[in-house]
C-alpha positions, 0 to 999 in steps of 0.5 A: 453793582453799587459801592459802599460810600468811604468813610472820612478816614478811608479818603484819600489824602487831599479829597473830602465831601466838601470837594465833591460837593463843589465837583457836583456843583459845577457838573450841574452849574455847567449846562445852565452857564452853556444854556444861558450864554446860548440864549444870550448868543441867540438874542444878539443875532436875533437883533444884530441880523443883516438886512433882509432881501427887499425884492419888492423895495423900497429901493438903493439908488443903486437898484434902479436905473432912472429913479426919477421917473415918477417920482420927486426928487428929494435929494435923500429920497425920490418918493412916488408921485400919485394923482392929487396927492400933497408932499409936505416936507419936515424940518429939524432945525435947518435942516429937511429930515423927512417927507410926508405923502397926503393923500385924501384923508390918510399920509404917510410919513418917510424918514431915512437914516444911516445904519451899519453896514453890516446890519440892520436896525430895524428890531432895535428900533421897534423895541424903543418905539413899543417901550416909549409909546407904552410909557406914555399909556399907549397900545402896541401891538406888533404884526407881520403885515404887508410890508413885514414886521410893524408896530401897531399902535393906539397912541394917546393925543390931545384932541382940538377941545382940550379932552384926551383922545387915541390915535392909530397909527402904523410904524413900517420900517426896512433895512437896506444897505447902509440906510433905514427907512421908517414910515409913519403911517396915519389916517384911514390908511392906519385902520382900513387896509383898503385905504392903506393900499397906495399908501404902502406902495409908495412906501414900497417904490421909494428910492434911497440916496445914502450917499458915501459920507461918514454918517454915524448910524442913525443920523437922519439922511438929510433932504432937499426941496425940488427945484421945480417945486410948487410951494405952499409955505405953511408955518403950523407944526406937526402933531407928532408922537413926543417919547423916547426914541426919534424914530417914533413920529420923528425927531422931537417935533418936526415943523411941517415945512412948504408943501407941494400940491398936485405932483402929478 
């Protein structure tokens, strides 16, 4: 049964259509303030998630047993050795902040970080390197690939006779404990997934040494020249992507450094 509506002068002391108005308001206001603060709730643990399991790596130093078997012995990192191929080390300054594997017409570029060590960066950082790579006119795309989620990306460049050009190029990237590792992916290895294959297991079966310093998150884990190193000193700087977030190619330019030929 419904009820008639009161008149003015039937309202109780203290109450008027304005007061219910406002009543009415916040009844309807309040799922939509529940519904946005859950969606924002939802978006700061899609991004603040602790790292995932790695059962197929890459590895801790407290993972594996003897991470120097077959492989060389960055300090920071021990990367796979593959027949023929070539390391070449990048600098930042004085320091080594990152390796690359070459192999035939395809590389891989390794780069660890520091990183919480309740969670992971890895979402974060695919964000910075989509929105830097699209400012500067290139593509992304993002895939659920091989070695999980990855950036895709056509990214423009400056060919050798001064003409604009597009380079393809694949960012990987794992959270471990207490460390990130990027890979640049480059070459055949960026477009054809059977010149990819090794590429990623080296990827895969590289081995990080965080250390238990201080490190602020996202600082590079600095690296080191093994001692039995056959060094080619090589001063030509590396085509690297110049945007927004370090973890796009690098920090700013890195200088390819000596490189060791014939690891294995």
């Amino acid at each position: 049964m419904f009820g008639r509506r009161r008149k003015k002068s039937e309202e109780p002391e203290g109450t008027s259509d304005e007061f219910e108005t406002e009543q009415e308001q916040d009844a309807r206001d309040e799922p939509a303030d529940a519904a946005e603060s859950e969606e924002a709730a939802s978006e700061e643990s899609r991004v603040k998630l602790p790292p995932a399991p790695r059962p197929d790596g890459p590895w801790d130093i407290d993972e594996v047993s003897d991470p120097g078997s077959g492989r060389v012995d960055l300090g920071g990192l021990y990367i796979p050795g593959v027949e023929g191929m070539e390391l070449r080390v990048e600098v930042a300054g004085d320091a080594i902040v990152a390796a690359t594997v070459v192999l035939q017409d395809s590389a891989v570029q390794l780069q660890a970080f520091a990183a919480p060590k309740r969670e992971g960066i890895w979402d974060e950082v695919r964000e910075e390197i989509a929105s830097g790579i699209t400012q500067q006119g290139g593509v992304i795309d993002a895939v659920d690939g091989p070695l999980g989620w990855e950036l895709r990306a056509q990214v423009p460049v400056q060919l050798p006779d001064g003409t604009g050009g597009v380079q393809v190029v694949r960012f990987v990237g794992v959270d471990g404990p207490r460390w990130f590792l990027r890979g640049v992916i480059s070459g055949q290895g960026a477009v054809q997934p059977e010149a990819a294959g090794v590429l990623e297991q080296i990827f895969r079966d590289a081995v990080v040494v965080r250390g238990e310093g201080p490190m602020a998150p996202r600082d590079p884990i600095v690296l080191k020249l093994p001692q039995d190193a056959q060094m080619v000193p090589d001063g030509v700087q590396q085509e690297t992507v110049e945007e927004g977030s370090r973890f796009a190619g690098g920090l700013d330019k890195l200088q390819r450094g000596p490189e060791i030929s014939e690891v294995r």
